[in-house]
C-alpha positions as CSV (number, residue, x, y, z in Angstrom):
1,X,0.0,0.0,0.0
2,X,2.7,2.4,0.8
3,X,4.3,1.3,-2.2
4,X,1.5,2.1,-4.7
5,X,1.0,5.7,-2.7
6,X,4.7,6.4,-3.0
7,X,4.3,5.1,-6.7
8,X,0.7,7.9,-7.3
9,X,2.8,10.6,-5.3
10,X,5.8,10.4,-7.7
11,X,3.5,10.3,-10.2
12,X,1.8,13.5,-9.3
13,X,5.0,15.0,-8.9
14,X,6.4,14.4,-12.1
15,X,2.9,15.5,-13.5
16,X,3.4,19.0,-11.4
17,X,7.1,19.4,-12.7
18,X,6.8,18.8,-16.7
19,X,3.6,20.7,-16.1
20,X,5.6,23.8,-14.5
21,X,8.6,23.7,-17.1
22,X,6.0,23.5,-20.3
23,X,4.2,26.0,-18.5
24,X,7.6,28.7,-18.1
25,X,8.7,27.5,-21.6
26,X,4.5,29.1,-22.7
27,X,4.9,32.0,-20.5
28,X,8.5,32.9,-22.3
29,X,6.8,32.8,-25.8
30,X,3.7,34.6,-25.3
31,X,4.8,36.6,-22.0
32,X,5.0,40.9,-22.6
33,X,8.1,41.7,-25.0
34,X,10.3,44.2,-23.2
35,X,12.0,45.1,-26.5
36,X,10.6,48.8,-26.6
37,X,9.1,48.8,-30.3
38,X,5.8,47.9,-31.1
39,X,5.5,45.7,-34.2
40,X,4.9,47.0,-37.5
41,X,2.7,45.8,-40.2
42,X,2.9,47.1,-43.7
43,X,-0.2,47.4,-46.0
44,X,1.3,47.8,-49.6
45,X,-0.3,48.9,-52.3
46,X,-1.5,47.2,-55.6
47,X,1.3,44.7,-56.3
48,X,0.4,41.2,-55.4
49,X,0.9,38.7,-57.6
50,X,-2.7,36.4,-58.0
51,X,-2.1,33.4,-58.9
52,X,-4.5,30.9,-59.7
53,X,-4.0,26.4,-61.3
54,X,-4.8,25.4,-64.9
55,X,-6.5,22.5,-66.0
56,X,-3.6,20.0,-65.7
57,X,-2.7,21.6,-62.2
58,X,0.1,23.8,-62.9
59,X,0.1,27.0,-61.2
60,X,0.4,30.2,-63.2
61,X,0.0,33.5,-62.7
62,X,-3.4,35.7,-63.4
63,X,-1.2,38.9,-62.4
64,X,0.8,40.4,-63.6
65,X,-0.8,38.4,-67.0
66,X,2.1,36.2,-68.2
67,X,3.9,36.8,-71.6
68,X,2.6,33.5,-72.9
69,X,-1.0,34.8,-72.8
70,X,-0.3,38.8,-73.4
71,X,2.3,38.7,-76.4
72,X,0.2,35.9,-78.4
73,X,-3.1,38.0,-78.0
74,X,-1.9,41.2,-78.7
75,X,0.5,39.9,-82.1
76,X,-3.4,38.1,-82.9
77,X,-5.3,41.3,-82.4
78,X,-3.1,43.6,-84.2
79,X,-4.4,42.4,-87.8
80,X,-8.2,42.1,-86.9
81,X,-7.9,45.5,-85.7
82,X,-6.7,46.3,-88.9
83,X,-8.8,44.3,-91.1
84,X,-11.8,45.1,-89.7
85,X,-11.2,49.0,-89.4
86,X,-10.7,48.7,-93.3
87,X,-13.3,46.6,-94.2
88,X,-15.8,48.0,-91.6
89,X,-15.3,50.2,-89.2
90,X,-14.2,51.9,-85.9
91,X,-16.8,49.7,-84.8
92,X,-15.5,46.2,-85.4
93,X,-12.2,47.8,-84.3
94,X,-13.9,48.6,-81.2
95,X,-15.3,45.5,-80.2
96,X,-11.8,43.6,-81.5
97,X,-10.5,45.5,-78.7
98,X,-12.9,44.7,-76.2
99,X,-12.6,40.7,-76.8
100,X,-9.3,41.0,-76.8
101,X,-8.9,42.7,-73.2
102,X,-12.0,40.6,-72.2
103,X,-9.7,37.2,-73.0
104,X,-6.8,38.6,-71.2
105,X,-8.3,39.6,-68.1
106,X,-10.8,37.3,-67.7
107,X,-8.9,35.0,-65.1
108,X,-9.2,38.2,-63.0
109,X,-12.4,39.0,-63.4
110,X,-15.2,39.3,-60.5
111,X,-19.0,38.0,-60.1
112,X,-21.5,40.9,-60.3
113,X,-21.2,40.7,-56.4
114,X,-17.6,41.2,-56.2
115,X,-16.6,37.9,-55.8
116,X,-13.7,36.7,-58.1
117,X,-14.7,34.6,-60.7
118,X,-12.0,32.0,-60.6
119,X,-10.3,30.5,-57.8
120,X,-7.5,32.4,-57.4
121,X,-4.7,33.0,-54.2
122,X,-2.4,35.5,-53.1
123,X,1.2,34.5,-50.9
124,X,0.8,34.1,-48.1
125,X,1.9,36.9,-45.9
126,X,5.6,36.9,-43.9
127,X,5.4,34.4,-41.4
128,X,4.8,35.3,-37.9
129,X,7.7,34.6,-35.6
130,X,9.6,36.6,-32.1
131,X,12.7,36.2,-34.5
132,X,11.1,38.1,-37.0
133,X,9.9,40.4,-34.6
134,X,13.6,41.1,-32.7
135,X,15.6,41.1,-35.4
136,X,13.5,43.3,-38.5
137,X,10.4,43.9,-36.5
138,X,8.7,43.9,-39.7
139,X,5.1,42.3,-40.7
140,X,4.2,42.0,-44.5
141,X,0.7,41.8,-44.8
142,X,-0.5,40.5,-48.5
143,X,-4.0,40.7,-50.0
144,X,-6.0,40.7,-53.0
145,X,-6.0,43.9,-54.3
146,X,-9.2,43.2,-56.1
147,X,-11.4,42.6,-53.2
148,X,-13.8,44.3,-50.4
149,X,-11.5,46.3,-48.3
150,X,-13.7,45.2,-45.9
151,X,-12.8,41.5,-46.5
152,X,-9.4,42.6,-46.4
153,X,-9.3,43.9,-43.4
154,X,-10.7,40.9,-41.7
155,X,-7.7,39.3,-43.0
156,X,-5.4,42.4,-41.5
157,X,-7.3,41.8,-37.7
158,X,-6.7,38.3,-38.1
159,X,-3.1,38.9,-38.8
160,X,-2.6,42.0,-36.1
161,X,-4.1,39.1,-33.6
162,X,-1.5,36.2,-34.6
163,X,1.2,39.0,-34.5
164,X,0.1,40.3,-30.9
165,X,0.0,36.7,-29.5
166,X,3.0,35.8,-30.7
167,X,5.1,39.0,-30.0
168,X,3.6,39.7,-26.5
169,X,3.0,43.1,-27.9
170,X,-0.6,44.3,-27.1
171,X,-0.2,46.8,-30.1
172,X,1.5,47.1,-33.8
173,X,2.3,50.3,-35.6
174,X,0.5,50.1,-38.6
175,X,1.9,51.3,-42.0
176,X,0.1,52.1,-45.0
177,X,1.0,52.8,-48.6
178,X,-1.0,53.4,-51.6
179,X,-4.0,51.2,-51.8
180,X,-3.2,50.3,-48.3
181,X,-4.7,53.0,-47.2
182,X,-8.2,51.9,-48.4
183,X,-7.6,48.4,-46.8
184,X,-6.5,50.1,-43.3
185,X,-9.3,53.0,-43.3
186,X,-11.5,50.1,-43.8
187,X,-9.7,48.3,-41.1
188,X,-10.2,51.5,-38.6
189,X,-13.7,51.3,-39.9
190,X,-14.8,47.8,-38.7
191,X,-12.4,47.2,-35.8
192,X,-11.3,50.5,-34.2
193,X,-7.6,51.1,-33.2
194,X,-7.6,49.5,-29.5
195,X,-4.9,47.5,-31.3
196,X,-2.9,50.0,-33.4
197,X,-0.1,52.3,-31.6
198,X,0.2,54.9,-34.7
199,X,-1.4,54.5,-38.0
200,X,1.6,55.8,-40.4
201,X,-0.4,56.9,-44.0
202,X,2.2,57.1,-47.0
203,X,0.6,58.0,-50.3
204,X,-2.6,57.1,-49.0
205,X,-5.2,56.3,-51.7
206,X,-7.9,56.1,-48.6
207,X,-9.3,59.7,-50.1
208,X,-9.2,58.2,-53.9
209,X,-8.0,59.1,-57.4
210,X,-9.3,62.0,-59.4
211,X,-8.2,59.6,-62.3
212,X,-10.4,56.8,-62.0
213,X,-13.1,58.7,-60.8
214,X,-12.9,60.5,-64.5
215,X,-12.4,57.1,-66.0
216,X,-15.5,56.0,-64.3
217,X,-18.1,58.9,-65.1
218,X,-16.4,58.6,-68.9
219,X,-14.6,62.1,-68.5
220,X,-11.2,60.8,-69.7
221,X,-9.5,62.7,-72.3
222,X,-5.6,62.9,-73.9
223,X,-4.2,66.2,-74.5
224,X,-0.8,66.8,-75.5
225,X,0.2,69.6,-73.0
226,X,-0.5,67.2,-70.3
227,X,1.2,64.5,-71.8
228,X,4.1,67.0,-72.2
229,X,3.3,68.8,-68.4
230,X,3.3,65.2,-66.9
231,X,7.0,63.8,-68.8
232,X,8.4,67.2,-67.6
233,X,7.7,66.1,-64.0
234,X,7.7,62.5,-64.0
235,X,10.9,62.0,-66.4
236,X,13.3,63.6,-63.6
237,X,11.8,62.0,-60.9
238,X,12.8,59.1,-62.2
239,X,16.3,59.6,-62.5
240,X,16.5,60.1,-66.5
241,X,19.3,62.6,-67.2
242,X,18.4,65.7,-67.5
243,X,19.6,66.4,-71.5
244,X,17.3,63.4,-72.2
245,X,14.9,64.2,-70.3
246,X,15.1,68.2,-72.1
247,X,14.6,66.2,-75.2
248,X,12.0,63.9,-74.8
249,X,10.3,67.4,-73.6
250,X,11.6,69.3,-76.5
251,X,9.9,66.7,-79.0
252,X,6.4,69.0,-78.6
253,X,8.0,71.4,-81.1
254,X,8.2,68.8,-83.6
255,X,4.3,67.8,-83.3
256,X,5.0,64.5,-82.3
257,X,2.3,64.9,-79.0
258,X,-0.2,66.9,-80.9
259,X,0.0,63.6,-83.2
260,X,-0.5,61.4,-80.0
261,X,-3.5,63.8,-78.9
262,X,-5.2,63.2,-82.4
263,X,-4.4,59.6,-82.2
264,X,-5.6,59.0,-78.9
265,X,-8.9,61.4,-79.3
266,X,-9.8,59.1,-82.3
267,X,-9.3,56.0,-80.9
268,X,-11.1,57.6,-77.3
269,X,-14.3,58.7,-79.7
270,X,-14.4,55.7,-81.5
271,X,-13.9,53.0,-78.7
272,X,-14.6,54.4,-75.5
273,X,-18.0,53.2,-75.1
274,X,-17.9,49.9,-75.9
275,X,-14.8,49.6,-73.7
276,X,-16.9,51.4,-70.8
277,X,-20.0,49.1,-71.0
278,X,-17.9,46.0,-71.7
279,X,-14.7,45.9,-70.5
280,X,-14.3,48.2,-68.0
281,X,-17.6,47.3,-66.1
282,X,-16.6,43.6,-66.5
283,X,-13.7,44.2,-64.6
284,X,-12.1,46.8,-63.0
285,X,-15.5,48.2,-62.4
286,X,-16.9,45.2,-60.7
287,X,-13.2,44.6,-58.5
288,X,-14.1,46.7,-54.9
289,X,-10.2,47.4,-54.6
290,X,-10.3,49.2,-57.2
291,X,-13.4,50.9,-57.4
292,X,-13.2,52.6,-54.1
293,X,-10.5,54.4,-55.3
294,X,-13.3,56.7,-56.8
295,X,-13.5,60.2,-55.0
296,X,-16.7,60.9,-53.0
297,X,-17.5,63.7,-55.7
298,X,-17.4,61.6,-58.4
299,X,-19.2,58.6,-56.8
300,X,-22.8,58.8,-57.7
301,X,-22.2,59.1,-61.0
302,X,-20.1,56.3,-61.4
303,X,-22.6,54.3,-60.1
304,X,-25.4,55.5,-62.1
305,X,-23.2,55.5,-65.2
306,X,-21.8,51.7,-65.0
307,X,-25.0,50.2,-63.4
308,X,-28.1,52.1,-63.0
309,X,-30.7,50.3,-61.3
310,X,-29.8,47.3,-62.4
311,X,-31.0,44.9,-59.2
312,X,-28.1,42.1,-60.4
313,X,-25.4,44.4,-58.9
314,X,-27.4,45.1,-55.6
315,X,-24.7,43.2,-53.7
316,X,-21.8,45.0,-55.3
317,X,-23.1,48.9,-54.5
318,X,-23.8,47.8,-50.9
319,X,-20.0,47.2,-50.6
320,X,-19.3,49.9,-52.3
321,X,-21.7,52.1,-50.7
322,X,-20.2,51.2,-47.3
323,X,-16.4,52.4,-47.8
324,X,-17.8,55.2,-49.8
325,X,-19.4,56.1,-46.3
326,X,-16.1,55.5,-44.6
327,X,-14.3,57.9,-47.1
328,X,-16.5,60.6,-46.5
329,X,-16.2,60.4,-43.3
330,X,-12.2,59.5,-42.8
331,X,-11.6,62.6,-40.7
332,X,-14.0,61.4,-38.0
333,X,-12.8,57.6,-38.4
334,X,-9.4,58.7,-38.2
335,X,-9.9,61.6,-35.3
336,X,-11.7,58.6,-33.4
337,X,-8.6,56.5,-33.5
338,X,-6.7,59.8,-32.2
339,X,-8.6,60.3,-29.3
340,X,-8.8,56.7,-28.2
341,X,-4.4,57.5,-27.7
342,X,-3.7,55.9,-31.5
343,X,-1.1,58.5,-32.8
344,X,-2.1,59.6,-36.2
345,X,0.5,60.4,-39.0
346,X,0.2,61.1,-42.8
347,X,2.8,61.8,-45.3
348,X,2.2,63.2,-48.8
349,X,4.3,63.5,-52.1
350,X,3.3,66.7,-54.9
351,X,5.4,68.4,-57.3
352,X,4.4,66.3,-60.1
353,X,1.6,66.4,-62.8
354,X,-1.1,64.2,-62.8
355,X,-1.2,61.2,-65.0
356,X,-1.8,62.5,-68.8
357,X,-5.8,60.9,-68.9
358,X,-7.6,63.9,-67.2
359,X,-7.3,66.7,-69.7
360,X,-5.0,69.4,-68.9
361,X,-6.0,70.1,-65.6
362,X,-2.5,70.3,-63.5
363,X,-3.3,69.4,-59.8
364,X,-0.4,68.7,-57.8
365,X,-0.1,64.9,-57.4
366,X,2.9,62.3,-56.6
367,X,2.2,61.3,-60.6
368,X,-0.9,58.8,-59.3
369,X,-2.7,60.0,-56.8
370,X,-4.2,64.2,-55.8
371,X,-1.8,65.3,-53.2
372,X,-5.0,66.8,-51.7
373,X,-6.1,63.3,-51.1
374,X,-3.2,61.8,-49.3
375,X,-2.8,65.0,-47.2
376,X,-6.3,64.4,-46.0
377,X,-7.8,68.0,-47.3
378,X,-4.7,70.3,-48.0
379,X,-4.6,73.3,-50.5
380,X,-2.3,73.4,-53.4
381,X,-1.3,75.4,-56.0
382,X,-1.4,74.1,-59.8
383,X,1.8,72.4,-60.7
384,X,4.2,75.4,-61.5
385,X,2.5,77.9,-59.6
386,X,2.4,79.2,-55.9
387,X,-0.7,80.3,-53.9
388,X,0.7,84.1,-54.2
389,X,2.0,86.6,-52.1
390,X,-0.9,87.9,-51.0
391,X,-2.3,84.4,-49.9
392,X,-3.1,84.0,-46.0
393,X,-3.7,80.6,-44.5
394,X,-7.6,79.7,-44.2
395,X,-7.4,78.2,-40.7
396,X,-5.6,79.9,-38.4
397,X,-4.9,78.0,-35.6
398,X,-1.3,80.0,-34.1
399,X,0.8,77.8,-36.2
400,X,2.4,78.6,-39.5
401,X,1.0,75.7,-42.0
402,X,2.3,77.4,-45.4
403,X,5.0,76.2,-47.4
404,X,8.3,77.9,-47.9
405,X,7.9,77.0,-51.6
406,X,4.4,79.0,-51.6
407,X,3.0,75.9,-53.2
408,X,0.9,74.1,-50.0
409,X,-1.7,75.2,-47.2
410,X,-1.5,71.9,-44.8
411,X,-4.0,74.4,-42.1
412,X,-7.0,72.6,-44.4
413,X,-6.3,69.3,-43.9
414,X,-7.8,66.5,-41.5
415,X,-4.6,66.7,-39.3
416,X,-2.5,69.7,-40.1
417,X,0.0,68.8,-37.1
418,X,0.7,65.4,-38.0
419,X,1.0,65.3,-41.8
420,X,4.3,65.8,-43.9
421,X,4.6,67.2,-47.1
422,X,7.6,66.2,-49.7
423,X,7.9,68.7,-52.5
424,X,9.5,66.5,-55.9
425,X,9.2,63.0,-54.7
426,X,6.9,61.0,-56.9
427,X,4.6,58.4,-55.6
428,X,7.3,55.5,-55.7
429,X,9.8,57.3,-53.9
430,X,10.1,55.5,-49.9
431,X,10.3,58.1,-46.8
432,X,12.2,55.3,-44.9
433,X,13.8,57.7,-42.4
434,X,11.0,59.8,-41.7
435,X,9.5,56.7,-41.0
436,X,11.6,55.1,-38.9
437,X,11.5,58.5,-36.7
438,X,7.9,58.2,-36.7
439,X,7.6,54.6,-35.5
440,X,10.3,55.6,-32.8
441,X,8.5,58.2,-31.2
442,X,7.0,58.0,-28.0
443,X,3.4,59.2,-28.6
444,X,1.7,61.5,-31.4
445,X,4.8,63.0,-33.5
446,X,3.9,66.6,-34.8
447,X,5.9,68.6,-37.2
448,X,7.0,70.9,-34.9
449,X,9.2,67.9,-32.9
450,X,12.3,67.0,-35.1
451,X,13.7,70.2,-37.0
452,X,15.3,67.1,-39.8
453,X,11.7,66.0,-40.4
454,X,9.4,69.4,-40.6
455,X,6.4,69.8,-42.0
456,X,7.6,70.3,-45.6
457,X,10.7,69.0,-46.7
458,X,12.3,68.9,-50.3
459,X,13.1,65.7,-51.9
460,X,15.0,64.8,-54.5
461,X,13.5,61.8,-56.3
462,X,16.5,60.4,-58.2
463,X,18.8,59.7,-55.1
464,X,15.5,59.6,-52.4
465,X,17.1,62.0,-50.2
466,X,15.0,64.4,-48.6
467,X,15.9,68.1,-46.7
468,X,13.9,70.4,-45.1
469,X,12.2,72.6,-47.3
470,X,14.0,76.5,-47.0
């Protein structure tokens, strides 16, 4: 008897011990990091390869469309376009084209609803280890650009979550670029910021894209002084030297983009509809990512243009309706997320010209997207010009919010003290430093705190350097 209790107590003991030491070994993994920096997660922009498996189980890619499919179909469509324009018309030529982007794109398409058509996948996003976190600190967060933000953001909580319990960080710093921005307004939207420690905006498309919304309500035209405006600011940018770039400028004076303009006008009269009502609604149209891109202003008629009353795309304006909502009201989303202690910070690229399919209008942009959108609300100048001498800032709230270069009034947007402004840098160019001092500041950064990083700086696009504006 003694035995066999001696035999249950050792037992129990044992039990106790590996119990203790699996217990510690838990406790290390998932116990509070004392490393001082939150996590971050990054929310790129349009750029993730869909992938999808073929017939005989091979997997390919749906995009960026391979050069198997692409080359072949445009070599095949060159001489039907030209056939039929001869033998009958801008209107055969037009619906040539339509097939022909139709076949291409249709891997990518989505259901009426907003759903993709084909099974398709995205990589999967970095994996989610402490190594990771200690030695880059760095989360990669991967989507399908073509899909609900809302969807997309349920993927981001479910991510933040894996990255919290893994970390032992109770917050992440998130960090959004480009179409990120949509995907993390929508984020703020549905789940609040009781988990994000600073939301870091760069080139935020949460506010939209004058361009598509013109695309959308059919407003799109070529003109060759803003194909000539928008090479004048891009081309440098770029890092093209100057004498070439002074050339490929100089080529207006031989009519070459008054020929473009003519060609492009033609082909814009002739085609443009069946495009819209084919094509275009098909697909990018009927893909959530990128429809929400269209500005609040323009939204209505988008809608009304591509699909009316139609009840089969009930589904599809309900999710669109519903990040429409959230972009008109970003500045009470985002001020929401401010006053429950999440520091708020956005950073916004303008010097260059629009992109050469909205007339000749010269906003200031980063080359894609309205500065006035990623700044959240500021007031520009036209590219080349300055508010004036005489200008006085529309909100004055004891602080100085004009630019040195006379080109920018930050006092109108959503967050005047927390939002950066970098004069020449296009929409590619990275603000890694700025960044970095952001993440590393303890609580809401303002442009006022670090005389390196003021509230307009001056960069130069070809090295990615950036100074503070004089």
């Amino acid at each position: 008897m003694k035995k066999t209790f001696k035999a249950i107590i050792s037992v129990l003991m044992s039990l106790v011990l590996v119990f203790s030491i699996t217990s510690s070994a838990f406790a290390t993994e998932t116990e509070g990091c004392d490393c001082g920096q939150a996590p971050t997660v990054f929310v790129p922009g349009i750029g993730a390869v869909i992938s999808s498996v073929d017939e005989n189980g091979e997997e390919y890619s749906v995009f960026p469309i391979e050069n198997s499919k692409l080359i072949p179909g445009v070599i095949g469509f060159l001489p039907v376009a030209l056939i039929t324009g001869v033998f009958g018309g801008w209107e055969y030529v037009a619906k040539a084209l339509d097939t022909l982007l139709n076949d291409l794109f249709a891997d990518m398409y989505c259901d009426n609803k907003g759903n993709p058509v084909k099974e398709t996948f995205v990589d999967d996003s970095h994996e989610v280890t402490v190594d990771r976190h200690l030695n880059q600190n760095y989360f990669h967060f991967e989507y399908d650009w073509r899909l609900d933000p809302y969807e997309s953001a349920a993927q981001l909580d479910a991510y933040i979550d894996e990255i919290i319990e893994v970390t032992g960080h109770d917050k992440v710093i998130l960090n959004a670029f480009s179409e990120g921005g949509e995907i993390s307004l929508a984020y703020l939207d549905a789940y609040g910021s009781d988990k994000i420690e600073k939301y870091i905006a760069e080139c935020s498309a949460f506010q939209g894209l004058t361009v598509i919304g013109k695309l959308f309500t059919k407003q799109s035209s070529i003109e060759s002084e803003a194909l000539v405006n928008y090479l004048a600011t891009m081309l440098p940018t770029v890092g093209l030297d100057s004498s070439l770039t002074n050339l490929i400028v100089g080529l207006k004076y031989l009519g070459i983009y008054e020929l473009v303009e003519a060609i492009a006008a033609i082909v814009l009269d002739n085609c443009f509809e069946t495009i819209y009502y084919g094509f275009a609604r098909n697909s990018f149209a009927s893909m959530p990512g990128v429809f929400n891109f269209t500005p609040a202003e323009y939204y209505d008629d988008a809608i009304e243009l591509l699909f009316g009353d139609d009840p089969k795309y009930a589904e599809l304006i309900a999710k669109y309706d519903r990040y429409h909502n959230a972009q008109v009201n970003a500045g009470k989303i985002l001020k929401a997320c401010q006053d429950s202690g999440t520091a708020i910070c956005l950073i916004s690229n303008y010097g260059c010209d629009p992109m050469p399919f909205v007339g000749n209008e010269r906003y200031q942009s980063d080359s894609l997207i309205d500065a006035k959108f990623t700044s959240g609300g500021a007031t520009f100048a036209p590219v080349g010009q300055t508010l004036g001498e005489s200008y006085v800032q529309k909100n004055a709230d004891g602080h100085n919010h004009l630019s040195p270069d006379g080109c920018v009034d930050a006092s109108t947007c959503m967050f005047p003290e927390s939002t950066w402004f970098v004069s020449d840098f296009n929409h590619w160019n990275e603000h890694d430093d700025l960044v970095e001092w952001l993440k590393a500041y303890d609580g809401q950064p303002t442009v006022w705190d670090n005389p390196d990083y003021p509230q307009f700086l001056k960069g130069n696009a070809a090295t990615g350097e950036m100074v503070p504006q004089k």
